[in-house]
N, C-alpha and C positions, 0 to 999 in steps of 0.2 A: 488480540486480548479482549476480552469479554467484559462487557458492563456490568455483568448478572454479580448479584450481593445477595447472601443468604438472609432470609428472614430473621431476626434479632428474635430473641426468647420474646415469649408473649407476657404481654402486662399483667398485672392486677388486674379483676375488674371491678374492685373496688375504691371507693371515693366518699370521703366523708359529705354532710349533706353542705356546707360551706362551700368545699372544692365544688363540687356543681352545681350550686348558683353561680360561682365563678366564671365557669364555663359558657355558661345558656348564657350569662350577661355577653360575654363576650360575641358568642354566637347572635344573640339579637344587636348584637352594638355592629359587627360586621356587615349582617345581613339587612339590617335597616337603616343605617345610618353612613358607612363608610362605601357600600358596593354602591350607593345611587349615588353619590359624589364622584366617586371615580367615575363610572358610569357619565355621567354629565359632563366632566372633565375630558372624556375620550370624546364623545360625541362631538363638542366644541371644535376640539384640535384633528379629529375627522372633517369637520369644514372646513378648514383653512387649507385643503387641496391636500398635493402630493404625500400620500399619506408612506409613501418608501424611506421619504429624508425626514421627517416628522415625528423629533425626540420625545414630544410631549403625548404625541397619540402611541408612540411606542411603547413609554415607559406606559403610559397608564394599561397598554393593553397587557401588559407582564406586570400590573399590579393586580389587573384582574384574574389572572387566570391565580396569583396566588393566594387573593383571597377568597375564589372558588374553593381551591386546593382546601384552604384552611376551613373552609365552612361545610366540606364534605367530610371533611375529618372529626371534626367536632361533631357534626349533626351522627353519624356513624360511631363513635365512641361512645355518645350520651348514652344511645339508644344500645349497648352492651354493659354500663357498669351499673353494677348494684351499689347503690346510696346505703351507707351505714351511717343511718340517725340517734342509736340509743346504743346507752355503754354496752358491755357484757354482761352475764350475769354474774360473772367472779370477778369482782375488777379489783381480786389481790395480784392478778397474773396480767403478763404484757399482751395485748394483742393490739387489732387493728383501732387508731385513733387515741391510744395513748401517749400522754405524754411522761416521758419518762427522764429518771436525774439519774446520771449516772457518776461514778468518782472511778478515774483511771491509775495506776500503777501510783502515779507522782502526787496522789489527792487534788489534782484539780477535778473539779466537777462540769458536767456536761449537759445538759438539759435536751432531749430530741420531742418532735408527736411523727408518729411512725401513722403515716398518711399513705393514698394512692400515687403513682407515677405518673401522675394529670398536675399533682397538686404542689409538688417538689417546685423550688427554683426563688422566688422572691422571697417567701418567709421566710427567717432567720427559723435555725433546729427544727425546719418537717426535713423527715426524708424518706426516703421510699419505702414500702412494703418489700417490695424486692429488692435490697438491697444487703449487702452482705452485715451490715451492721444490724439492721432491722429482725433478719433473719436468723442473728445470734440474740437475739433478745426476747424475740417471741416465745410464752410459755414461763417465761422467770418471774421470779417472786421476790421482795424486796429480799436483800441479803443476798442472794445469789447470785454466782458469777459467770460473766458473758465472756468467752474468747471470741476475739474477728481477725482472720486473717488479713491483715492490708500488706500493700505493696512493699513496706517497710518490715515485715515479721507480723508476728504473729502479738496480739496485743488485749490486754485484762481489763475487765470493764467488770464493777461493781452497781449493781442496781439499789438506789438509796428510796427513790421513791416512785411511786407508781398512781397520774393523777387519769380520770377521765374528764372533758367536755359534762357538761347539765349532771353529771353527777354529785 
């Protein structure tokens, strides 16, 4: 049986300019501050001999190789996404970095900011550009309505309001 995994649909390359400073913070927080701790860490528990039975030079050396991993990933993402710093010029229509309120079937309301695939995950309503929701949205105009297929059916989304960032 084969290890090979197809390559996943490719990302957005976009990123609002918040999401990367995000990221660089991250990238200089790993790259200067957490690899030379480890680093110093292994080094240590590399002198204390037998380095075969040695949990401490072990893990740290499988912490390093993933916060290589992690910092070759970042450094190679930055250097592909294009930063969207300014609204659009019609910002009556959804596009990328809006924040949008939406009212579903039963009038509850929804609030999303339809951000890059770097930026999804801790803030409460970003989600993806790529995303099936995101991509039912893009282009609508207050009053107009969004169908998205989810796993559950198929489901109506009305667009109440439509803000940007510094605008």
């Amino acid at each position: 049986m084969s290890r090979y995994r197809p390559p996943g649909p490719p990302k957005a390359r976009y990123i609002t300019s918040e999401g990367e400073r995000v990221l660089r913070e991250e990238l200089q927080y790993l790259w200067k501050v957490k690899r030379p701790e480890v680093t110093k860490a292994v080094s240590e528990a590399a002198a204390m001999g037998d380095r075969s039975e040695n949990a401490e030079y072990i893990y740290g050396k499988k912490q390093l190789r993933e916060i290589d991993r992690r910092v070759r990933y970042l450094t190679k993402r930055l250097d592909e996404l294009k930063v969207v710093d300014r609204p659009p010029e019609d910002q009556s229509r959804v596009y990328f970095g809006a924040w949008v309120t939406l009212e579903d079937e039963e009038g509850d309301e929804h609030r999303y900011r339809i951000v890059g695939s770097d930026e999804i995950g801790a803030q409460k309503g970003y989600i993806s550009v790529d995303s099936p929701m995101a991509k039912a949205l893009l282009k609508k105009q207050v009053d107009d309505e969004a169908i998205v297929t989810t796993p559950s059916g198929r489901k109506s989304y009305f667009v109440i309001e439509i803000e940007y960032c510094g605008a």
